[in-house]
N, C-alpha and C positions, 0 to 999 in steps of 0.2 A: 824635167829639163835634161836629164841625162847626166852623165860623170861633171864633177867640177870645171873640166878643162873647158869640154864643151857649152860650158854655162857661160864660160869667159870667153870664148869664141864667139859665142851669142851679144853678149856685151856689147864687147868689142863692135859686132858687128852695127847692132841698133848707135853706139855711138858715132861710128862712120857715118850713117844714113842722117840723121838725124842733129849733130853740132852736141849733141848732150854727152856730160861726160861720164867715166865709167860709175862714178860716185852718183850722178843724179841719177841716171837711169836704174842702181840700186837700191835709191832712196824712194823713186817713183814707183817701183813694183815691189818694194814694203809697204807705202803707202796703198798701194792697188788692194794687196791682200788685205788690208787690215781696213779699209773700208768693201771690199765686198763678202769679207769673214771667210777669207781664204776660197773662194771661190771662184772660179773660172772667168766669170761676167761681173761687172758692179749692175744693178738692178737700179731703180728709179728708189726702191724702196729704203735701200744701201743709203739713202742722201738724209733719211729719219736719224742718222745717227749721228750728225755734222751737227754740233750743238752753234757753231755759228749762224748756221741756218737756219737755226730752229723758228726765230723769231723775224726772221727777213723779211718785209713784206712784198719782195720781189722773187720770194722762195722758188715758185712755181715757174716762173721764168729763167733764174737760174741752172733749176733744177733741167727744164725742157733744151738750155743749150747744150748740155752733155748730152744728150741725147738726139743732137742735130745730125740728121744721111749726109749733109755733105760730107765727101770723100777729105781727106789730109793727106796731101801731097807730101812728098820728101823731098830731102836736097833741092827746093824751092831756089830759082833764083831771083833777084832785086824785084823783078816784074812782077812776078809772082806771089810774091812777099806783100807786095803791093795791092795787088786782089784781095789777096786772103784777109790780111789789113782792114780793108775796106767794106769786104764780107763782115769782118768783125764787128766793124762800126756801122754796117746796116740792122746788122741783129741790135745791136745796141742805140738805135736810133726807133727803133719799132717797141722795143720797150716801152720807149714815150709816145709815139703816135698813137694811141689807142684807138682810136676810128679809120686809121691807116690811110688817110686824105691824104699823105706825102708832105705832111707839115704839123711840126710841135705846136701847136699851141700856148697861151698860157695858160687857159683852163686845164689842159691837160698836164702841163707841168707844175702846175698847184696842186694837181691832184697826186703827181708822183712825188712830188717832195715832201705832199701830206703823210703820204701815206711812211714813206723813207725817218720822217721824222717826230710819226704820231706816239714812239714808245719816251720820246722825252717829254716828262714834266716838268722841264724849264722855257721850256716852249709854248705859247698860246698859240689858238688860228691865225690872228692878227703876224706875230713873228713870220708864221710859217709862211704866210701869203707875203709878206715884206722881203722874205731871202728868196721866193720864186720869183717876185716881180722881179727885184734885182737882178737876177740873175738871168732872168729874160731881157730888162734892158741891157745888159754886159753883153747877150750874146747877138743884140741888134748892133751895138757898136761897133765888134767885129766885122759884121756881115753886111752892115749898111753904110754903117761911118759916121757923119751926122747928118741926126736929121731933122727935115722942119718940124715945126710946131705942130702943125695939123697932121704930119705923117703917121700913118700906121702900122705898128709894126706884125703881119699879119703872120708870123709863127718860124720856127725854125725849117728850113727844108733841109734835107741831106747834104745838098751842094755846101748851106750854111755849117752842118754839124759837121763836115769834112773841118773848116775854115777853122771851126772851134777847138776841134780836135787834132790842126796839125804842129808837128812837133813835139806831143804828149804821147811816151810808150806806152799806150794802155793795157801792155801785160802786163807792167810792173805796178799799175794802177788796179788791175781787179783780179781780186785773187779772193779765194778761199778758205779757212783755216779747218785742214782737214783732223778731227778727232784731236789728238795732242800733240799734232806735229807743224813743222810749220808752215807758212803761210803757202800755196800752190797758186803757178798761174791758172786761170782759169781760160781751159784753149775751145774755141768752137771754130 
């Protein structure tokens, strides 16, 4: 990086661009180093060493959004914000679509809360599928409103997981806890 001056120049500069302050952007390329072992790059492999991960059963998808081409804008404005936003919560909507029909299901959401909650042994299948059903009726509520008797509520669409997810900052929602430090947003 060159003389110290220059290193604070540097800072300085990523702070400018970027809203992060001189402190975070310090703490982020401590973090950087000490999960890619001082190295240049963090590798996919870098991510064997996040012991919160270790046992994730969304590891692999975690893992795959750091490693997402799209580009990251700087000094984004409100619009923009608002893409990227959105961007976020399509990756995180495809999480659960698993056959990528453009809609959650429940079976598919029974199987991602199975899987989210099969490390607890206070849990039976019976529990598991009672907090997914719930929770798929909460999200027809939202989206639908009430509804008849006979209605079906045939899956969550994007339009829906927008509706679920607005008002909720989900960076301060999904984060990761890198090595012993603390928690990071987790940006794709």
């Amino acid at each position: 990086m060159g003389s110290s001056h220059s290193v604070l120049e540097e800072i300085q500069e990523l702070a400018d661009k970027t809203g992060f302050t001189s402190d975070q952007i310090e703490n982020l390329h401590r973090r950087f180093k000490q999960l890619s072992g001082d190295q240049p790059t963090i590798r996919k492999e870098n991510f064997d060493r996040i012991p919160d991960l270790e046992f994730n059963p969304i590891r692999s998808k975690i893992v795959r959004a750091f490693f997402d081409k799209r580009p990251i804008e700087m000094g984004m404005d409100d619009e923009h914000q608002d893409r990227f936003r959105k961007q976020k919560l399509k990756f995180l909507f495809h999480m659960y679509d698993a056959d990528s029909d453009g809609k959650i299901t429940l079976k598919e959401y029974r199987n991602v809360v199975q899987e989210m909650l099969s490390g607890n042994p206070h849990l039976d299948k019976d529990s598991v599928r009672s907090i997914a059903d719930g929770a798929m009726m909460e999200a027809a509520s939202i989206c639908v409103g009430q509804m008849e008797p006979d209605q079906v509520y045939e899956g969550i669409t994007f339009e829906d997981f927008l509706k679920i997810w607005e008002g909720i900052d989900i960076e301060t929602k999904m984060h990761v806890r890198f090595l012993t430090m603390e928690p990071m947003a987790i940006c794709y």
